[in-house]
N, C-alpha and C positions, 0 to 999 in steps of 0.2 A: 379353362372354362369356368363360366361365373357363377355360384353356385344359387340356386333363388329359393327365397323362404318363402313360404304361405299359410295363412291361419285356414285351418278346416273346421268342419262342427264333426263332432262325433260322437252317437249316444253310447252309453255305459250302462248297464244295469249294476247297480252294487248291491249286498245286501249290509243293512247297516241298522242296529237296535235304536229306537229313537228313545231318548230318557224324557219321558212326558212329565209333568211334573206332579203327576198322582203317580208313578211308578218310583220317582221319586220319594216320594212319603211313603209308598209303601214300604221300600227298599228301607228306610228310618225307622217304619215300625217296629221291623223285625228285630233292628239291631240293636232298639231299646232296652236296656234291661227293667225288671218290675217295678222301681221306683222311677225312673225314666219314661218310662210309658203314663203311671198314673200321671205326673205331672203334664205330662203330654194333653192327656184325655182331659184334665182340669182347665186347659189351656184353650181345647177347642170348646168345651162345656159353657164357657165366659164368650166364645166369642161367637158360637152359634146357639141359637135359642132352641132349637129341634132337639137339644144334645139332654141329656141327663147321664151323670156316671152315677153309679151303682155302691161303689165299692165303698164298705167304710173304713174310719180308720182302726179300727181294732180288728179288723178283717187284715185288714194290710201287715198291721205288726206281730198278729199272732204267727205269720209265718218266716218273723224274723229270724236269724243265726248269727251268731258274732263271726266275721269275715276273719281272726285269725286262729282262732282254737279249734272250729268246728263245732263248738258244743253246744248244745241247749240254751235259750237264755229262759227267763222267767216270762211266761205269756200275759202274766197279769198288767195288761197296758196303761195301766196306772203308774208303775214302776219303769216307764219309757220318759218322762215326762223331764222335760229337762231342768237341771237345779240351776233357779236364776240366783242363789246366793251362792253362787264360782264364786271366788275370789281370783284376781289376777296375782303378778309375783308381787308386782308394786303395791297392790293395797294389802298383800298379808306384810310386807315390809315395814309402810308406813304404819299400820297396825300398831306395829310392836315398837315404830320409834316413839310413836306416842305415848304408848303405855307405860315404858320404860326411862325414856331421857326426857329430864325438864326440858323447860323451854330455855334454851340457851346459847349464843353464835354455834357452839360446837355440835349444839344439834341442827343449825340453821346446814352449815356445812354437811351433814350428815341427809340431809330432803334435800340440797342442792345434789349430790352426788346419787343418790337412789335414782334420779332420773336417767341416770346413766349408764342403771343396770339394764342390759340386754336380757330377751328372753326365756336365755338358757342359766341367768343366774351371773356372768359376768361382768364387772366394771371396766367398760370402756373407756374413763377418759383416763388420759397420765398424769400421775401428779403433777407433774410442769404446765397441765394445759387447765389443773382446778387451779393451782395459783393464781397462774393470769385471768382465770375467768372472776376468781374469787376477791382478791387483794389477799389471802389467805398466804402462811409461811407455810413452808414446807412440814414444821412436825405439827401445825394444827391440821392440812390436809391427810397425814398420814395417821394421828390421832384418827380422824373424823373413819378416814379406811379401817380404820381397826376396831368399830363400834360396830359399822356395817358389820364385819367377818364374823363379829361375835353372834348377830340372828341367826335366827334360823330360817332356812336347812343350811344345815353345813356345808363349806365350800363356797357359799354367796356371796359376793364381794371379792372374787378373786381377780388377776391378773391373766392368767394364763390354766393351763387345765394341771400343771404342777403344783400351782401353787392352791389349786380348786382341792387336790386329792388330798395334799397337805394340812387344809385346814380339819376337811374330815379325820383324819387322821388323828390330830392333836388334840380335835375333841370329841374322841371315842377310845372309850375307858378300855374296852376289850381287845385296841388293836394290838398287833403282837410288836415287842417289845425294840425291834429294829429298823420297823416301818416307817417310824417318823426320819430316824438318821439315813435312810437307805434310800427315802423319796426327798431328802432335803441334797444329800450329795451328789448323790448317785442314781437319778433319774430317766437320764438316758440310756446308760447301761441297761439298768432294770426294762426298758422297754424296748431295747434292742437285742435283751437275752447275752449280753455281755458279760453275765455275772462272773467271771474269773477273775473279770476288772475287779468287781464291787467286792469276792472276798479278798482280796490284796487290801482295798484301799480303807473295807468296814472292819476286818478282820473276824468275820461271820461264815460261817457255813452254808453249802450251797444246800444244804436241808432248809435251812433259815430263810435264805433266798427264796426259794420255791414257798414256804408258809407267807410271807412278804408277799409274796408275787399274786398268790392265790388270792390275801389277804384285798389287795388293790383293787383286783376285779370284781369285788364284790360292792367299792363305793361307786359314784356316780358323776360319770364326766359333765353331765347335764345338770345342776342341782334346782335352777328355773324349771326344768320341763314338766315337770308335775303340774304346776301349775297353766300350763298354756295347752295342754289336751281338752280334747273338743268333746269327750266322754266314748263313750263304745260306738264304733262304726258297728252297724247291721245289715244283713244282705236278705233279699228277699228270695227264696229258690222257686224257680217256674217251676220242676219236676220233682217228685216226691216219688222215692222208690220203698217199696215195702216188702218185709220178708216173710211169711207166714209158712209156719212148719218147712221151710226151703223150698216153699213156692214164691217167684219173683212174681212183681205186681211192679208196675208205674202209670203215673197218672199225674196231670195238670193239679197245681197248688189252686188254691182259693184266689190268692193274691197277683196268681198272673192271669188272672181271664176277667178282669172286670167287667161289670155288667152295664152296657151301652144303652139305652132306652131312646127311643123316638115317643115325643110331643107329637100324635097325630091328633088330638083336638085340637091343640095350636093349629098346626099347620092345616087342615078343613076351613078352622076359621079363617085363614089370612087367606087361604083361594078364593072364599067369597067375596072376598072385597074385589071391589070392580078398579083396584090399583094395580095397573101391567107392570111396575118398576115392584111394589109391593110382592107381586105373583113370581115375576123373573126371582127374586129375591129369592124366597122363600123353598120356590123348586131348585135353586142353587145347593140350598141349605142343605136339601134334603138327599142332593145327591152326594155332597158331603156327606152326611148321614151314612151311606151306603156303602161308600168306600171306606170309610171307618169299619164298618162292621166285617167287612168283608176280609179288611188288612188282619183286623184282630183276628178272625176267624184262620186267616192263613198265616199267621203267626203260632199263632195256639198250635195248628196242626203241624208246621214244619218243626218246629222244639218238640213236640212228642213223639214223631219218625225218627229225628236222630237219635232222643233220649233213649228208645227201645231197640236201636240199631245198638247202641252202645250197653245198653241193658243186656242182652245176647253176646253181644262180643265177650264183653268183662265180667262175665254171670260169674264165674271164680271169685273175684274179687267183691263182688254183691255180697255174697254168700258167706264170706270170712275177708276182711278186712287186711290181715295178712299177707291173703295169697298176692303174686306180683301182676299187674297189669300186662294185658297182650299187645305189644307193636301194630299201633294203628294211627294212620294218616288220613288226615281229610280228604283224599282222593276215594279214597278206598269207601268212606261212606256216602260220599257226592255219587259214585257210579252203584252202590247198591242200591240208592234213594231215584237215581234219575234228574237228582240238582246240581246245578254246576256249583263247585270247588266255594267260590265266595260267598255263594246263600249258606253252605254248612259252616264258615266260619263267622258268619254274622248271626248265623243259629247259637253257636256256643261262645262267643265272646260275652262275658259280663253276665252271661247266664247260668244259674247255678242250679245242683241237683241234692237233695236232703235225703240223706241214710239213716238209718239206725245209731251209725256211730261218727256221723259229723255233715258236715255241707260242702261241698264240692263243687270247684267252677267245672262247666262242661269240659271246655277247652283242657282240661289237665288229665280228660282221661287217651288222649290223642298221645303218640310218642312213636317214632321212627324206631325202626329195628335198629341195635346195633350191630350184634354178631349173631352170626347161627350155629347152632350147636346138636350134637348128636342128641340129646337131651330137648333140644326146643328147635327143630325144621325150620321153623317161620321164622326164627330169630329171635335175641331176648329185646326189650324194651329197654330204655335209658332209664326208667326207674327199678327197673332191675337189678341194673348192675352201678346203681346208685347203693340201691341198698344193700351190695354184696362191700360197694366199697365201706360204706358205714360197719359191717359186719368186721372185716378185717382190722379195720381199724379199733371197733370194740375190744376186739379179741388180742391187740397187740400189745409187746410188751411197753410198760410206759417207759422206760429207759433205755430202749432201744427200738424209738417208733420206725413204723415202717417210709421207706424213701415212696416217691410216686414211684420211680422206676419197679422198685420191690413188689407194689402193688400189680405193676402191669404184669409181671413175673406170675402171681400169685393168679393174676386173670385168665394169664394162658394156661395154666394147667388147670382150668373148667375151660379148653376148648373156645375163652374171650379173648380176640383180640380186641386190643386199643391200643391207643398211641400215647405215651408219657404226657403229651401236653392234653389232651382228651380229660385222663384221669385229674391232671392235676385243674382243669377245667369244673370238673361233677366235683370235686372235694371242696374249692370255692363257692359252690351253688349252696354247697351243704354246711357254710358257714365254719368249715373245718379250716383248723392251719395245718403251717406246713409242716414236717417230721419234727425240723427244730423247734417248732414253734409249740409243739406237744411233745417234747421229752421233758420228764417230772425228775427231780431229786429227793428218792425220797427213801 
C-alpha cells in the first residue's frame, strides 16, 4: 500500500517573550556599570534635546575606589586629573641619549636601535638583522647594544628576560654576592628549583641559593612597564554600606542615580508649532524620555534588593571583616527577590558595594557550598576554606611544606572533604606555588 502525504494547517498557541527593543535597553541598562551608564546617559543627552543629565563630574569621582586594593583614594578631584607630561619608554630613552652621547655614527646606531625596543623594555632586533639593516659590523652593533643597557632602568636593552635580570643585577651594588655567577651560568636551574645542580657546578650553598633566589624575585622581568601604565583604574560603587554602633544601613551612592531632567518648556514650545513631523518628533523624544527614567528607576531599585538581600545574608561579615562569607548562589536570591536567575546576575556583574574597610564587586559575595559540617549545616563557602587553605600553609614548616595531598588530609579532620585536584585548584587562584615551589633553605 502506497503511503500519501498531505500538508494540513494547524493552529498552536505558544507562549513566547518577545525582546522589544526598549526591553532591550532596558535589559543594557541594568547591566551598565556607573561609568557605563553615565556615558550611556551623555550619549542620549547629545542625541535627544528633551534630555538633561544632572550628574557632575566631581559627583561622579568622589565615589571613586581603586579597583585593586580596596582602599580609599583622595576625593580631592583635582588630584584625578591626568598627567599629560607621561613620558613614554622611548622618549625617557631618547632623553638620556641626548643628554649623554655626542652626536656621533655610534650614537646614530644607538636611535636606530631604540626603535626597536618593545614596550616591556626589550630589544627585538638580532644583531644579524641591525647589520644588514645598518651596513654596521658586528662589534659597532654590539658596541651600540651596550650603551642602550647601560640607561636607565635597569635590564633595558636586553635580549631575553636572562639577560634582562642580569643586567639589574650587575648594576646593583647591594646584590648578594653569587647572583651575578648564578644567573649568568645557572639560570635554569635556579628557575627550575635544580639547585643541587647549581651547588655542584657554583660550589655555593643552598643557604646562598635560596638568598640568590629570594634576591631575583625582587628585580623586574618587565623593566619598560612603568612606563606604559595607564595611571590608577577607579571603580564607582552603586551601594554603600554603613555601620553605626552595629547597626547595618545600605543605600544608593550619589554616582549611580543620576539625575535625568526633562526640557518641558522645550517640548510646549515645539507642540505649538503647527509642524506634524516637528510634533511626531518631539512626542517620540519624550517617550524616550520616559523609558529612561523608568529603566533608571528600575535599575536603582533592582541593585538595592539584591544589595540588602546580601546585606542580611552576610551581616557577619559586614560587621567584622574577618568573619568567613555564607555559601550563597544566584538562585537562592532570584527566588527570594521573585527575578529570574539572569536579572540577579546582571544586578551584580561590574557592580560594586563600598565598606568601611574596602570596595567590593557584588558578584564576589555569591560562592557555592563546598562541604557541610557539624560546625556549619548549610555548608562552608569556597572562601572559606580558601582561607583555611592560606591558614595552613601560613602556619607550615618552610622546609617541609605541606603536599596538596597533606592539605586535603588536614581538611578532612575539620569534617572538609575535597579532592586533591580541587585544593591544588584554590592554591593557584591564591597565587600560591606548589610545596617544591615554597620549600626555603634556610
Amino acid at each position: 500500500m502506497a503511503l500519501q502525504q498531505g500538508l494540513h494547517q494547524r493552529q498552536k498557541q505558544v507562549q513566547r517573550l518577545a525582546m522589544t527593543q526598549t526591553l532591550q535597553q532596558s535589559i543594557q541598562i541594568l547591566q551598565y556599570n556607573v561609568e557605563e551608564l553615565q556615558k550611556f546617559l551623555d550619549q542620549k543627552a547629545l542625541e535627544n534635546p528633551l534630555i538633561t543629565v544632572a550628574t557632575t563630574h566631581e559627583e561622579f569621582v568622589s565615589g571613586a575606589r581603586k579597583t585593586s586594593s580596596g582602599q580609599s583614594v583622595d576625593e580631592n578631584y583635582m588630584n584625578q586629573i591626568p598627567d599629560d607630561t607621561h613620558q613614554s619608554l622611548f622618549e625617557y630613552l631618547l632623553d638620556q641619549v641626548h643628554l649623554t652621547m655626542r652626536d656621533t655614527p655610534l650614537r646614530n646606531l644607538v636611535l636606530f636601535l631604540l626603535e626597536s625596543i618593545d614596550h616591556n623594555g626589550y630589544l627585538k632586533m638580532s644583531v644579524q638583522d641591525a647589520m644588514t639593516k645598518t651596513g654596521a659590523n658586528k662589534v659597532e652593533i654590539v658596541d651600540a647594544i651596550t650603551l642602550i643597557q647601560q640607561l636607565d632602568p635597569p635590564g633595558v636593552g636586553a635580549k631575553d628576560l636572562q639577560e634582562c635580570l642580569l643586567l639589574q643585577a650587575e648594576n646593583d651594588d647591594w646584590a648578594p654576592q653569587a647572583a651575578v655567577d648564578i644567573l649568568k651560568n645557572c639560570f635554569d636551574e635556579l628557575a627550575n628549583r635544580k639547585w643541587q645542580n647549581i651547588v655542584k657546578k657554583q660550589n655555593v650553598t643552598l643557604e646562598e641559593i635560596q638568598t640568590v633566589f629570594d634576591y631575583v624575585r625582587t628585580l623586574t622581568p618587565k623593566p619598560g612597564a612603568l612606563f606604559n601604565s595607564e595611571g590608577s583604574q577607579y571603580i564607582f560603587p552603586d551601594l554603600i554600606v554603613k555601620n553605626e554602633a552595629g547597626k547595618l544601613s545600605i543605600y544608593t551612592s550619589r554616582a549611580a542615580k543620576p539625575k535625568v531632567h526633562f526640557q518641558r518648556q522645550y517640548f510646549q514650545k515645539m507642540l505649538q508649532r503647527k509642524d506634524t513631523e516637528v510634533t511626531d518628533y518631539v512626542k517620540e523624544k519624550k517617550r524616550e524620555f520616559d523609558w529612561i527614567s523608568r529603566s533608571l528607576e528600575q535599575r536603582e531599585s533592582t541593585i538595592l534588593r539584591v544589595g540588602k538581600v546580601l546585606l542580611n545574608y552576610q551581616q557577619d561579615f559586614f560587621l567584622e571583616k574577618t568573619k568567613e562569607l555564607r555559601p550563597l548562589l544566584l538562585q537562592d536570591v532570584a527566588l527570594k527577590l521573585g527575578l529570574h536567575e539572569s536579572t540577579i546576575s546582571r544586578s551584580v556583574n561590574g557592580k560594586y558595594l563600598q565598606t568601611r574597610f574596602g570596595t567590593y564587586e557584588l558578584k564576589s559575595f555569591f560562592s557555592s557550598a563546598v562541604a557541610k559540617t557539624d560546625a556549619s549545616p548549610e555548608g562552608l563557602s569556597v572562601d572559606s576554606v580558601k582561607k583555611l587553605l592560606q591558614k595552613f600553609i601560613h602556619e607550615e614548616d618552610k622546609s617541609k611544606p605541606l603536599s596538596d595531598a597533606k592539605i586535603v588530609k588536614k581538611l578532612a579532620e575539620k569534617d572538609i572533604v575535597v579532592s586533591r585536584r580541587t585544593v591544588a585548584k584554590y592554591r593557584e587562584s591564591l597565587n600560591i606555588g606548589s610545596s617544591s615551589a615554597r620549600k626555603r633553605y634556610e
